[in-house]
Every structure is written in C-alpha cells, then in structure tokens.
PAMI-453103 format. One record per residue (C-alpha): residue number from 1; residue in one letter; chain; x, y, z. Coordinates in Angstrom, 1 decimal, padded with zeros to 4 digits. Layout:
REM residues N
{NUM,"A","A",{X,Y,Z}};
...
This chain:
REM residues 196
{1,"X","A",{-162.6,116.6,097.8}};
{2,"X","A",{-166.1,116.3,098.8}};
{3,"X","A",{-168.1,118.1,097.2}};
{4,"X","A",{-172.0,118.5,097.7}};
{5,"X","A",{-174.6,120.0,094.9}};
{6,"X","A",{-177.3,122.0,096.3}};
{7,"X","A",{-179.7,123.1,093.7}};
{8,"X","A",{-182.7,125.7,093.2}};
{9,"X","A",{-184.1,128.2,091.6}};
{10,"X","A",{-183.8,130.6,094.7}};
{11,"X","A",{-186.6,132.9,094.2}};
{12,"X","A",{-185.7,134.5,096.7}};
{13,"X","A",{-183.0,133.0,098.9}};
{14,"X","A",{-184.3,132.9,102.4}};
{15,"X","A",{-182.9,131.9,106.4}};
{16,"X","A",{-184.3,128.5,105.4}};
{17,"X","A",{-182.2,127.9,102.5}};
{18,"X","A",{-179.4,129.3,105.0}};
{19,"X","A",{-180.2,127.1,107.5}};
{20,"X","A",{-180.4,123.9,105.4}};
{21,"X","A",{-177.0,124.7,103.6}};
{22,"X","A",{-175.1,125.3,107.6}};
{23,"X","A",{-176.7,121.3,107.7}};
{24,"X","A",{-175.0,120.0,105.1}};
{25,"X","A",{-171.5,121.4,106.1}};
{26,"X","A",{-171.9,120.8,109.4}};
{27,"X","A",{-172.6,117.1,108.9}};
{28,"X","A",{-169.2,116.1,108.3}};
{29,"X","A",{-169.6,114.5,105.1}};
{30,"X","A",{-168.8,117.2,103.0}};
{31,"X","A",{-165.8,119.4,102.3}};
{32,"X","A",{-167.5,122.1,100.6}};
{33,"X","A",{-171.3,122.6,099.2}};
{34,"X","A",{-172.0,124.6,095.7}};
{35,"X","A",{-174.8,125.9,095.7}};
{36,"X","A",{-176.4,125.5,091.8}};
{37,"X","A",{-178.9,128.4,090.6}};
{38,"X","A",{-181.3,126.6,088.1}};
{39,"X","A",{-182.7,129.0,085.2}};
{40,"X","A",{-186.3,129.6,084.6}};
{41,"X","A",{-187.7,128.8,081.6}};
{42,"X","A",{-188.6,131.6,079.5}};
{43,"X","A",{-192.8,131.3,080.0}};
{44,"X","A",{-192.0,131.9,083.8}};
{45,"X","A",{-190.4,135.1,083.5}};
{46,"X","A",{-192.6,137.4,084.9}};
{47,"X","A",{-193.5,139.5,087.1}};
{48,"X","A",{-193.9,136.9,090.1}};
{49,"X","A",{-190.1,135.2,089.2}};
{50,"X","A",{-187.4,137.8,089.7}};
{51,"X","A",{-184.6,137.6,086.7}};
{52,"X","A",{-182.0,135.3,086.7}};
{53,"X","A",{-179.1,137.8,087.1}};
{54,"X","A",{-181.1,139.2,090.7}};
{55,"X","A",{-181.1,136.1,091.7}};
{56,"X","A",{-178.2,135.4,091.3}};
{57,"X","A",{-177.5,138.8,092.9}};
{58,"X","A",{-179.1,137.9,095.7}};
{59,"X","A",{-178.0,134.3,095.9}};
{60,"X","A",{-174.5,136.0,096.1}};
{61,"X","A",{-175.2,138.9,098.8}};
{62,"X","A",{-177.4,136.0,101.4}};
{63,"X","A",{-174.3,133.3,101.2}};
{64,"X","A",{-171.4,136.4,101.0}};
{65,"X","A",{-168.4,135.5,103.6}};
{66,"X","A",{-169.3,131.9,104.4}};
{67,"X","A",{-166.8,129.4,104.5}};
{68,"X","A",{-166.7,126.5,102.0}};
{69,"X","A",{-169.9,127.7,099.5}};
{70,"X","A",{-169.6,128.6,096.5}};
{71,"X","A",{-172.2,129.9,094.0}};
{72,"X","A",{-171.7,128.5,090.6}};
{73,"X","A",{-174.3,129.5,087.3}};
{74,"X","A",{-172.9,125.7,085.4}};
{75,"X","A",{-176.8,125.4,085.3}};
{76,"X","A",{-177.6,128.5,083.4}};
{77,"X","A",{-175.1,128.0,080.6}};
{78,"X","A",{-175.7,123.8,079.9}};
{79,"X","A",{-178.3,123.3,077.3}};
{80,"X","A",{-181.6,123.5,077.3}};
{81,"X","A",{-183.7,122.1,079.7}};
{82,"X","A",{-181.5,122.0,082.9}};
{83,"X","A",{-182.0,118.8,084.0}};
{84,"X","A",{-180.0,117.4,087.5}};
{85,"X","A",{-178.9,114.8,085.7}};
{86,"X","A",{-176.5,116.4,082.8}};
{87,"X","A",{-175.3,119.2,085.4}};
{88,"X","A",{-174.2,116.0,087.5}};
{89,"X","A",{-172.8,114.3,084.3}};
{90,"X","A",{-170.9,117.8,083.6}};
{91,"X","A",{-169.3,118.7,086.7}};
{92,"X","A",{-167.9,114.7,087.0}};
{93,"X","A",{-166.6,114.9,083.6}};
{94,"X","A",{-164.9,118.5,084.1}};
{95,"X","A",{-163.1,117.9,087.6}};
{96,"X","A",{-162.4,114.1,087.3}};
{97,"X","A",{-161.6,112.0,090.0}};
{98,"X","A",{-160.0,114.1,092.5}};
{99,"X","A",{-163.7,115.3,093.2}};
{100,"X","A",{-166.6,113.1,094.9}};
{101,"X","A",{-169.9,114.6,094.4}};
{102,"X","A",{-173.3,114.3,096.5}};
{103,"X","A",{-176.4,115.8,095.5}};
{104,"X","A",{-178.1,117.1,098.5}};
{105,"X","A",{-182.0,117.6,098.9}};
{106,"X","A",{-184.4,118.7,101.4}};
{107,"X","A",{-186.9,115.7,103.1}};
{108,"X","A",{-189.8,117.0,100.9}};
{109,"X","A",{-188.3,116.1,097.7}};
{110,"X","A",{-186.8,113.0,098.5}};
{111,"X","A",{-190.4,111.9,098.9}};
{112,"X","A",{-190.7,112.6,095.3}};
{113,"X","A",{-187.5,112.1,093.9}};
{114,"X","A",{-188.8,109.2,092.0}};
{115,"X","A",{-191.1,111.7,089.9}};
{116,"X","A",{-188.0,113.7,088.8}};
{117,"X","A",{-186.3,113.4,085.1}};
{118,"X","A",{-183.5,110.4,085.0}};
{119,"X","A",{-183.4,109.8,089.2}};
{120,"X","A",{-182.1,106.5,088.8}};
{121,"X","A",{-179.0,107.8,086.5}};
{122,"X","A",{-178.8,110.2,089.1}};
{123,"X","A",{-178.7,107.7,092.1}};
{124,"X","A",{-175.9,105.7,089.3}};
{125,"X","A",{-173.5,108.7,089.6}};
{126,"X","A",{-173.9,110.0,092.9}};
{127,"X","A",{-175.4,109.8,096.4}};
{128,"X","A",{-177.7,111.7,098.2}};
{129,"X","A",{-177.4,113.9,101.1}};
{130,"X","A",{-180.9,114.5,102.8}};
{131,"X","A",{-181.2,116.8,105.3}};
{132,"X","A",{-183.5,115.0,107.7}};
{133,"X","A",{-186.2,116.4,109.9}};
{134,"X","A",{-186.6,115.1,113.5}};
{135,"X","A",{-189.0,112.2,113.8}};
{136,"X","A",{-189.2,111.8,110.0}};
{137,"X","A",{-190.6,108.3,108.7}};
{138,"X","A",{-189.0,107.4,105.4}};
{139,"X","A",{-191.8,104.4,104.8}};
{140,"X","A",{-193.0,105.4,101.8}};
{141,"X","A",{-189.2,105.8,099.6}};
{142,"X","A",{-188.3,103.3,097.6}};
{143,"X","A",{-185.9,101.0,099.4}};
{144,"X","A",{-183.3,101.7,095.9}};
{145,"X","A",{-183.7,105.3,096.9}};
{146,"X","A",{-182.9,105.0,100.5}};
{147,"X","A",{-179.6,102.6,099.9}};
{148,"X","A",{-178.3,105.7,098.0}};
{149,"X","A",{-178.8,108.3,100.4}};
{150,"X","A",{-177.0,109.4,103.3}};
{151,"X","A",{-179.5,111.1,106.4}};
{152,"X","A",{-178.2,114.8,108.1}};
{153,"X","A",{-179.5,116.5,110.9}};
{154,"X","A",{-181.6,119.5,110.2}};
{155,"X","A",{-183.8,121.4,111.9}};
{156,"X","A",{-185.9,123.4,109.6}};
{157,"X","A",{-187.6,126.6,109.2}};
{158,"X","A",{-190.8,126.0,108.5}};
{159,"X","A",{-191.4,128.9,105.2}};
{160,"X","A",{-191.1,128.6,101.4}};
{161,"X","A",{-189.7,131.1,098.7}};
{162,"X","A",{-193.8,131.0,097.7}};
{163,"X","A",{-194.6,131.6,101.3}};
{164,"X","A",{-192.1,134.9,101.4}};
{165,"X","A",{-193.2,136.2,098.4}};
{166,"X","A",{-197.0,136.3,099.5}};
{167,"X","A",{-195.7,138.0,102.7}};
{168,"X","A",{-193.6,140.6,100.4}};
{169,"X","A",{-195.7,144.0,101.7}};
{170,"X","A",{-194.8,143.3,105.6}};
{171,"X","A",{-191.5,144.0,105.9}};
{172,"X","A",{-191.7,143.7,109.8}};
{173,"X","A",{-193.0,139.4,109.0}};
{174,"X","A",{-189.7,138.9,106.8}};
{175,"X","A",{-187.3,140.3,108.7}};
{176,"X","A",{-186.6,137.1,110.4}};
{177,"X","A",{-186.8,135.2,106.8}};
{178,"X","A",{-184.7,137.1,104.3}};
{179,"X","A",{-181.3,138.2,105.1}};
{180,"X","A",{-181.3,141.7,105.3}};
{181,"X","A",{-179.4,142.4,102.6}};
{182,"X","A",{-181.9,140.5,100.5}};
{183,"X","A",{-184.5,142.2,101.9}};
{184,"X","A",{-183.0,145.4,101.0}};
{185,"X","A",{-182.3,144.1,096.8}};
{186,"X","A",{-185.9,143.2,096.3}};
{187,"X","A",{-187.1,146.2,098.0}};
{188,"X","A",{-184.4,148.5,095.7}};
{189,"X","A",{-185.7,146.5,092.5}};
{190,"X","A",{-189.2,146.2,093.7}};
{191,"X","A",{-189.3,142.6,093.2}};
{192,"X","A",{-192.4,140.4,093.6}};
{193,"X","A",{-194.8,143.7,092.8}};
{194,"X","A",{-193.6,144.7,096.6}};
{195,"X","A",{-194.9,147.9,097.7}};
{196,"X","A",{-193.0,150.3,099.9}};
C-alpha cells in the first residue's frame, strides 16, 4: 500500500489545499494520501490561529466523501515538538512493511526543504512527492534532494491560508477559496475576528 503524508497546520483548509491533494492521487503513485494536521504551539494560540479541534473540524467537513483520504491527528498526540521526522519514524514503525510511505510537499517548500529539522533522515526513510508547477526550474535544490523526490503534475491556485484569512470580511472574494461548508464553520465560530 502506498501511502502518501500530506502535512499542515490547515488554518483554514482552502480549494488550494483541495486541489493539491486531487494531484497527488491522481498521479498514480499513490494508493491513498493522509492528510496530517500539525498542532500549534501553545504561544500561537490566539485569536489569528483557529483551535486545533476547528481545524480539525474543518479539515474533516472540506475533504468529507472523498475517495482514498483520510484525516489522521498522529501529529497532535506524538511528543512535543511535532517534527516530520518522528511522525515519519512513527507511522513506519506502527504499520510495518506492508505500507510504503511518501511525504508529499508543495514546490515552495521543496525549495527550502533543506532549512527544515532532520531533512536528510527524512530523505533516509522516505521519498518525496512534489507537486510540480508548469515551467518550474529546480536549479537551485540540492542535487541529494532531487534524487529523492518524485515530480506530479499540479496546477495550482495561486492563495494562501494567510491570504484567506486577510480576505475573511468579504464573503463574496472566498467563495471561490473555502469550501462552503468551511466558509459556513468559521463564520458560525467567528473565526479569524470575521465580521458578519
């Protein structure tokens, strides 16, 4: 079984993290994709992060009905900090050999990948699955990086969670972002100080 790791902190899930997860199934290396909601750490609990269980909540309600995704919170009950790493470690140690995992990333952090906490134990226990833009150059990764990783075709949507959450009082501009029934949660909860 194939199974690819897609990791965030979701806040909030948008079309864009939608899109990019469709990607990942649809390129054929995968048999399923579980999507990993990362925890906060306590300082950024505030009024501009929504709380891990509505994110989760949403998370849930955005990816509801699709075939071969699965939510999993492994992330918010590992110790202390949650690195990629040790989640990786985890999941490989609890569902043995039967399971082939790849961790799958978006093109703007595989140009940083080699910033993030143990990457190269990462790259020893796994592969990557990038989702690649069109006319993307790759010039600047590390060639180590690049023999681990695997390229998709993606064609993105161009917005951030930061981006949506600046946008929050225009309901009419996020319509075409957030799934409605997002939409609806952190307008319910008045998430992100949103206004109504």
């Amino acid at each position: 079984m194939r199974i690819g790791l897609f990791g965030g902190t979701f806040d909030p899930v948008h079309n864009g993290h939608l899109s990019i997860a469709d990607s990942f199934l649809k390129s054929g290396q995968l048999d399923e994709l579980w999507v990993l909601l990362t925890p906060f750490p306590p300082h950024k609990e505030d009024a501009n992060h929504a709380s891990y269980p509505l994110r989760l909540k949403m998370l849930e309600t955005a990816f509801e009905g699709l075939s071969n995704i699965s939510i999993l919170t492994i992330e918010n009950e590992l110790p202390r900090p949650s690195y990629s790493f040790n989640t990786i470690r985890h999941l490989k140690k609890t569902y043995g050999s039967d399971y082939e995992f790849y961790f799958c990333i978006g093109e703007d952090n595989l140009a940083k990948f080699n910033t993030w906490k143990f990457h190269e134990k990462i790259l020893d226990e796994t592969r990557l699955i990038v989702a690649q833009r069109p006319g993307s150059d790759h010039s600047e990764v590390e060639s180590y990086i690049l023999e681990k990783t695997t390229f998709v075709y993606h064609d993105p949507l161009d917005y951030s969670s930061s981006e949506v959450k600046e946008m929050i009082n225009n309901r009419n501009a996020l319509e075409n972002m957030l799934p409605e029934k997002v939409l609806n949660i952190i307008e319910a909860e008045e998430l992100y100080r949103i206004k109504i």
